[in-house]
LODREN-947968 format. One line per field, with one value per residue: residue number from 0; chain; x, y, z of N, C-alpha, C in turn; residue in three letters. Coordinates in Angstrom, 1 decimal. Each point is the difference from the previous one (the first is absolute). Layout:
% LODREN-947968
torro: c(NUM|...)
lumza: c(A|...)
n_X: c(X|...)
n_Y: c(Y|...)
n_Z: c(Z|...)
ca_X: c(X|...)
ca_Y: c(Y|...)
ca_Z: c(Z|...)
c_X: c(X|...)
c_Y: c(Y|...)
c_Z: c(Z|...)
voza: c(ALA|...)
This chain:
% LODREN-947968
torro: c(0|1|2|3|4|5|6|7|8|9|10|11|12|13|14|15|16|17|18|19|20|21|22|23|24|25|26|27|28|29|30|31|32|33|34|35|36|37|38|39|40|41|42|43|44|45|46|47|48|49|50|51|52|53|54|55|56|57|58|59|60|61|62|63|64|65|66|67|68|69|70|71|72|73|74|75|76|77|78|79|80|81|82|83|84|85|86|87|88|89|90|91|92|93|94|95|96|97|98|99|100|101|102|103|104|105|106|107|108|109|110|111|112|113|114|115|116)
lumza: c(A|A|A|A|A|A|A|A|A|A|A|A|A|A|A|A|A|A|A|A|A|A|A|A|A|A|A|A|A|A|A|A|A|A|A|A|A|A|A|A|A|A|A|A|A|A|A|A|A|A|A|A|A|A|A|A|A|A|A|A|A|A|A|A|A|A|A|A|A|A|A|A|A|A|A|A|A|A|A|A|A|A|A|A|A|A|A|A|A|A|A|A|A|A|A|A|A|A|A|A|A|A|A|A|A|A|A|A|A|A|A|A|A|A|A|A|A)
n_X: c(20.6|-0.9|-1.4|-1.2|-1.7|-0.9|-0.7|0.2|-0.1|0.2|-1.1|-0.4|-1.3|0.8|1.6|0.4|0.4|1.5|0.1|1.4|1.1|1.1|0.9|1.7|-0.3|-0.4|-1.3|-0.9|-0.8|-0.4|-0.2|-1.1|-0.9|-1.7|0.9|-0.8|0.9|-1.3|0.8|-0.7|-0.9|0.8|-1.2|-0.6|1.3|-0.6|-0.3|-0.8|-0.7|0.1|0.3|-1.2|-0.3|-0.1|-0.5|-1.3|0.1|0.2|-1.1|-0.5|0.0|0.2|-1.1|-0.4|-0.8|1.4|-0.3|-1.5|0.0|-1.3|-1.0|-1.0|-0.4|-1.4|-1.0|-0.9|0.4|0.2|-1.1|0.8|0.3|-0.5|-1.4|0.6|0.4|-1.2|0.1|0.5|0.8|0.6|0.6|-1.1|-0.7|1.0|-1.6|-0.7|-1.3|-0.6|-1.1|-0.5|-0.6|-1.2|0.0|0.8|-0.4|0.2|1.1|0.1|0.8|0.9|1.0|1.2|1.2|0.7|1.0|0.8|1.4)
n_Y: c(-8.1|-0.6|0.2|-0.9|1.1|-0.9|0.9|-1.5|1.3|-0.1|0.0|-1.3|0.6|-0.7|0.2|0.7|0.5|0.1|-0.1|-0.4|0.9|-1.2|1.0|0.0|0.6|-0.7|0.5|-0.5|0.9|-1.0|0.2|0.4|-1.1|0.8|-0.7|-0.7|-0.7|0.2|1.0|0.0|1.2|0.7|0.2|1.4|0.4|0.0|1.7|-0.2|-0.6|0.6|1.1|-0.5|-0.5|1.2|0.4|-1.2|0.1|1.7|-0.5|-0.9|1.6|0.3|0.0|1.0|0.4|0.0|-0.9|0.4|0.3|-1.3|0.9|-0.8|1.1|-1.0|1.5|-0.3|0.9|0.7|-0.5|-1.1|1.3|1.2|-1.2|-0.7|1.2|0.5|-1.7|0.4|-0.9|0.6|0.1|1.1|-0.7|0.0|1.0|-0.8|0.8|-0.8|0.8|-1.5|-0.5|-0.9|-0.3|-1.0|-0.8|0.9|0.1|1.4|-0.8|0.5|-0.2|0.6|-0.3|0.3|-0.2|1.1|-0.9)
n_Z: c(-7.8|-0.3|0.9|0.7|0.3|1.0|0.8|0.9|0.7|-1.2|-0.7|-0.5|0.4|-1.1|0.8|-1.2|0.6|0.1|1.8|-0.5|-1.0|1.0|-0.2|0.0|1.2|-0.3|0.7|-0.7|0.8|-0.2|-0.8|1.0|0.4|-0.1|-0.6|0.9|0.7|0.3|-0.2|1.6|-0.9|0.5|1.1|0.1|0.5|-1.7|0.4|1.3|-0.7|-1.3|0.6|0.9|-1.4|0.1|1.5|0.3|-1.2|-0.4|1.3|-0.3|-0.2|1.5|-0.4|-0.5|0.3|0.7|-0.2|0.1|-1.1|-0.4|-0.7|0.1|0.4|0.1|-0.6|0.6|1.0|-1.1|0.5|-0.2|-1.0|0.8|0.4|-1.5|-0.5|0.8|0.3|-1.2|0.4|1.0|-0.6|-0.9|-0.9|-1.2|-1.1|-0.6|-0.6|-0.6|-0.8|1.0|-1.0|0.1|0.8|0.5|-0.1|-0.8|0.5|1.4|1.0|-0.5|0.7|-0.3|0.1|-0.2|0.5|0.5|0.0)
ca_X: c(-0.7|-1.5|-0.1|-1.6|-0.2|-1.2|-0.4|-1.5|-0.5|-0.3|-0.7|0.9|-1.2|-0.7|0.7|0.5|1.4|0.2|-0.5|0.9|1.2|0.9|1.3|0.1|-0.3|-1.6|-0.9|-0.6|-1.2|-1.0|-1.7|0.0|-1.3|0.4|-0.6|0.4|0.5|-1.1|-0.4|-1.1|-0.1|-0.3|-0.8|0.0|0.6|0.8|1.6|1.6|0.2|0.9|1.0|0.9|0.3|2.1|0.8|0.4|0.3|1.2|1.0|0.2|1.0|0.7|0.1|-1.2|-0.7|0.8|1.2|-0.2|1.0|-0.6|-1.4|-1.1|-2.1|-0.7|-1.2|-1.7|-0.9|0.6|-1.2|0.5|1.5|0.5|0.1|1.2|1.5|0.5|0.3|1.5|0.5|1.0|0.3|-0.6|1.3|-0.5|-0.8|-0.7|-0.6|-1.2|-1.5|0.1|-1.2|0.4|0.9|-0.5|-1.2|-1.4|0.1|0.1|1.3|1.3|1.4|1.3|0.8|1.5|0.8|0.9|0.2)
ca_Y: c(-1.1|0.1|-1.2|0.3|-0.1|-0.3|0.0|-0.8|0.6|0.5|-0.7|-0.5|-0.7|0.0|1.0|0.2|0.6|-0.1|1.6|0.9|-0.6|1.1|0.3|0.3|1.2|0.1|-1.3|0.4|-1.0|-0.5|0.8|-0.8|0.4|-0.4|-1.3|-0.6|-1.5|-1.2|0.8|1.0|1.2|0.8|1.3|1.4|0.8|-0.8|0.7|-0.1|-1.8|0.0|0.8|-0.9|-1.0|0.0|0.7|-1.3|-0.3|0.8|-0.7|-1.3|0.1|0.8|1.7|0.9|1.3|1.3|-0.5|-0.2|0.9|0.6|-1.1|0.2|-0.3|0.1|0.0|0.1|1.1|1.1|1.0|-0.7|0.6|0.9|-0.8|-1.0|0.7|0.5|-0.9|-0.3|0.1|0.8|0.9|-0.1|-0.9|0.2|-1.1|-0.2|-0.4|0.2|-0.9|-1.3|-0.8|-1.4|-0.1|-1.4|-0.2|1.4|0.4|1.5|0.2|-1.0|0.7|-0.6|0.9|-0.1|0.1|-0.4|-1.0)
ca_Z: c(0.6|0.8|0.8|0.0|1.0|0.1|1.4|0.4|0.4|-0.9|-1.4|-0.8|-1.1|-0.9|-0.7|-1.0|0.4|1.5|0.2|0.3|-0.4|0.9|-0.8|1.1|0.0|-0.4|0.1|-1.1|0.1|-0.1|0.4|1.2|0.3|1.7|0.4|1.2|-0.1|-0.8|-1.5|0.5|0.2|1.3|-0.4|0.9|-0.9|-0.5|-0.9|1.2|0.2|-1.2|0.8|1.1|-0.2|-0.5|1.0|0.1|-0.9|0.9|1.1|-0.8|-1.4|0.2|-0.5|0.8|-0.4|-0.6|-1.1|-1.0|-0.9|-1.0|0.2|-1.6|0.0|-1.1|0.7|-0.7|-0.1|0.4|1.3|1.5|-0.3|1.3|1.4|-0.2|0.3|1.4|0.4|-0.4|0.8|-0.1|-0.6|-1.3|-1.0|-1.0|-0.3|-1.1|0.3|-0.8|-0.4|-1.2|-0.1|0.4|1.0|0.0|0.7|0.0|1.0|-0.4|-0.6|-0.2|0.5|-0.1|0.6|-0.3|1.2|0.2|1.1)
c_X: c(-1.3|-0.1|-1.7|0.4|-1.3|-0.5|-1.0|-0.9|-1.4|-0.6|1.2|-1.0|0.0|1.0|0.7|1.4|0.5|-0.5|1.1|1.3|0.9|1.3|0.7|-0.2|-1.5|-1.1|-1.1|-1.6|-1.4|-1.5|-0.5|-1.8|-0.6|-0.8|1.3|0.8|-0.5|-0.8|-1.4|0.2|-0.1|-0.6|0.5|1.2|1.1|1.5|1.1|0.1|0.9|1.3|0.6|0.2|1.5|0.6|0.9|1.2|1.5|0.9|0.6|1.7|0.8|0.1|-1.4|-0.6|0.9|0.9|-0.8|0.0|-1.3|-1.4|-0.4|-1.4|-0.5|-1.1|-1.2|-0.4|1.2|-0.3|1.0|1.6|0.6|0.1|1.1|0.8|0.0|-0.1|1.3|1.1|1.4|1.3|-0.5|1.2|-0.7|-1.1|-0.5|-1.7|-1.2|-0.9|0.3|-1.0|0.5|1.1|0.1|-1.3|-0.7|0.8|0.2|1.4|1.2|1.2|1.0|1.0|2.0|0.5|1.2|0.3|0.9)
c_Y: c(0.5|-1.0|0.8|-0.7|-0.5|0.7|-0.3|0.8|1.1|-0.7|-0.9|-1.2|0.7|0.9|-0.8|0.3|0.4|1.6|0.6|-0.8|1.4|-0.3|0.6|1.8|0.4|-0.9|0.7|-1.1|0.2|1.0|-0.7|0.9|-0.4|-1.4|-0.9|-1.4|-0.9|0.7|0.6|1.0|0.2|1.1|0.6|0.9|-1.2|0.5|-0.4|-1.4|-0.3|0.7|-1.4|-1.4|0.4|0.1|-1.7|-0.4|0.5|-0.4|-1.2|0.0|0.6|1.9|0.3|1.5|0.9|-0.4|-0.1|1.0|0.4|-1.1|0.2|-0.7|-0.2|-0.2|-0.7|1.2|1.4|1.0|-0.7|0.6|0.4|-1.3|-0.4|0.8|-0.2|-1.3|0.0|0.2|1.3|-0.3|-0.5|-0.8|0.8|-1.0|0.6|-0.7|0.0|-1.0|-1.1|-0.6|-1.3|-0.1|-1.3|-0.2|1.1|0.7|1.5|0.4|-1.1|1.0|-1.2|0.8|-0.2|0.3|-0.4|-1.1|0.3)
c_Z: c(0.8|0.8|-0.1|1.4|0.1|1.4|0.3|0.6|-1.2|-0.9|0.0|-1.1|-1.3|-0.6|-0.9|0.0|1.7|0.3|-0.1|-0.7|0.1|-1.0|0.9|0.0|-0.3|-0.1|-1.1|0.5|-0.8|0.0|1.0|-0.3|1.5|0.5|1.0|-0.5|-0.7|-1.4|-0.3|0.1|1.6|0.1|0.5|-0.9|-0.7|-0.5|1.0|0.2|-1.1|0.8|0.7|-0.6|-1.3|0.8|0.1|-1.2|0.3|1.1|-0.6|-0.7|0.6|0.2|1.1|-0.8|0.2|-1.1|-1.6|-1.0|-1.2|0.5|-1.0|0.1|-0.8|1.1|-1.1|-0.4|0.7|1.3|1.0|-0.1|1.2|0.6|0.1|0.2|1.4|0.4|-0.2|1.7|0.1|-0.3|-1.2|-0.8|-1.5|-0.2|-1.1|0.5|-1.0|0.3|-0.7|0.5|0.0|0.8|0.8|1.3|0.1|1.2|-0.5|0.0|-0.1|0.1|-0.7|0.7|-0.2|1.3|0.0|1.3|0.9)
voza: c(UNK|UNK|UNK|UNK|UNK|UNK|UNK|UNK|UNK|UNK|UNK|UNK|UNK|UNK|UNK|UNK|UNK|UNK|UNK|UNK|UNK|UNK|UNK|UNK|UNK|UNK|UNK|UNK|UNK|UNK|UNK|UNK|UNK|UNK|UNK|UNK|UNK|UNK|UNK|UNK|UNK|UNK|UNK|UNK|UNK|UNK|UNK|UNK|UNK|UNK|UNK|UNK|UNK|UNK|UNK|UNK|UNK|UNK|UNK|UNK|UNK|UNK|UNK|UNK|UNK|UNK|UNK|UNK|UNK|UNK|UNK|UNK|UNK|UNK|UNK|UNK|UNK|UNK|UNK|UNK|UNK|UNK|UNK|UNK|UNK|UNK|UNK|UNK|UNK|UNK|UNK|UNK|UNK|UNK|UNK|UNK|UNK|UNK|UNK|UNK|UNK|UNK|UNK|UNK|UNK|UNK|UNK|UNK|UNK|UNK|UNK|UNK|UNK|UNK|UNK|UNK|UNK)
């Protein structure tokens, strides 16, 4: 049995899918970009605004950044590789990370993340 999750705190313009479908033992989220409530790009660092809008997603669900188990990046541009690892919160989770083009709203990155509950 699944259950989805929506967090009002997070995009919810224009999505497609929930940020998050929890099983028991596992929350499985949503690529998350760094856009705000009202589905506005937020400026300045957008790699920790994607970080803090799973962090929202994660509390939501019960879990947190030590619970999380796997991620999966997709950069614009490979030059933003070291920034993003070293944002990655402690304890490092397995990741996966490549070059993807188009990305929604042109943005430079997109995060998902698995966690345990």
């Amino acid at each position: 049995m699944s259950s989805t999750l929506n967090e009002s705190m997070i995009d919810t313009n224009q999505r497609a899918s929930a940020h998050a479908v929890k099983i028991p033992g596992l929350i499985f989220c949503s690529g998350q970009t760094p856009m705000d409530s009202t589905g506005t790009l937020v400026p300045g660092d957008i790699k920790a605004q994607c970080i803090s809008n799973l962090t929202d997603v994660l509390k939501a669900a019960g879990s947190s950044w030590d619970k999380v188990v796997k991620v999966n990046i997709y950069l614009k541009s490979m030059g933003d590789f070291a920034a993003m690892n070293e944002l990655l919160p402690d304890p490092k989770p397995a990741r996966t990370c490549i070059q993807a083009g188009g990305l929604p709203h042109d943005v430079d990155v997109e995060i998902e993340a698995i966690a345990a509950v």
